[in-house]
N, C-alpha and C positions, 0 to 999 in steps of 0.2 A: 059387567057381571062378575069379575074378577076382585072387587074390594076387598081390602083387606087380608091379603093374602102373605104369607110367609115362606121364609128362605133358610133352611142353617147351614151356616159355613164358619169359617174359622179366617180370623186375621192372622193373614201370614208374613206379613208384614210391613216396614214402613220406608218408603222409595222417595228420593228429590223428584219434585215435579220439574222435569226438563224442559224448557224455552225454548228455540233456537239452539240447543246443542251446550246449555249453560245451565249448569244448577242455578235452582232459585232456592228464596228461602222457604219456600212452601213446602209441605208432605203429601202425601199419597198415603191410604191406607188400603197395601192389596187383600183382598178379600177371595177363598172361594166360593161365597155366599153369591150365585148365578144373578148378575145385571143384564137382564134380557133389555133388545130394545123397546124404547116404550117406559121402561122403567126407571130411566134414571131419575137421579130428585129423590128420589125415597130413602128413608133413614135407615143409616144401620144401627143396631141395638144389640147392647150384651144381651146375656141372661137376665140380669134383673128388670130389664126395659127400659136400660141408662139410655140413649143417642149417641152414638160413637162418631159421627159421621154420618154423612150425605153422601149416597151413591151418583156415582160420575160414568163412567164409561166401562167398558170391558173391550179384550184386543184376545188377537188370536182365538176364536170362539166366544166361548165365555170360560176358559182355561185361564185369564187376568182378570180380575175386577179389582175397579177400583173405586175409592169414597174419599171426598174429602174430610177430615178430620175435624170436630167442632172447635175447633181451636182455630182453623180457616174462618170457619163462620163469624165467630164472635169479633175477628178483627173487619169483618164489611160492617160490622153495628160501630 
């Protein structure tokens, strides 16, 4: 009963996604737009309704979140 529902937050920034204790090439985009669980997979969006990114996880509460960046995406296609 929850569809469609909406979040504002603000990218705060852009983090190596850490391995095993080793930068990779990948990004993170931390967000404090709240990724409750249950939610992840859902897009993050600017203002205009661009798709910034896929929400992934949050840590410490929901105090981190984080999204992959569609720049991740487009290299599994």
């Amino acid at each position: 009963g929850f569809d469609l529902t909406l979040s504002d937050g603000l990218i705060s920034g852009k983090r190596p996604d850490t391995k095993n204790g080793k930068d990779t090439s990948v990004f993170l985009l931390q967000t404090s737009a709240p990724v409750s669980p249950g939610s992840s997979g859902g897009g993050l969006f600017d203002q205009r309704g661009r798709l910034l990114g896929v929400t992934t996880f949050s840590a410490n509460g929901q105090n981190l979140n984080f999204a992959h960046p569609t720049e991740w995406i487009a290299e599994l296609i």
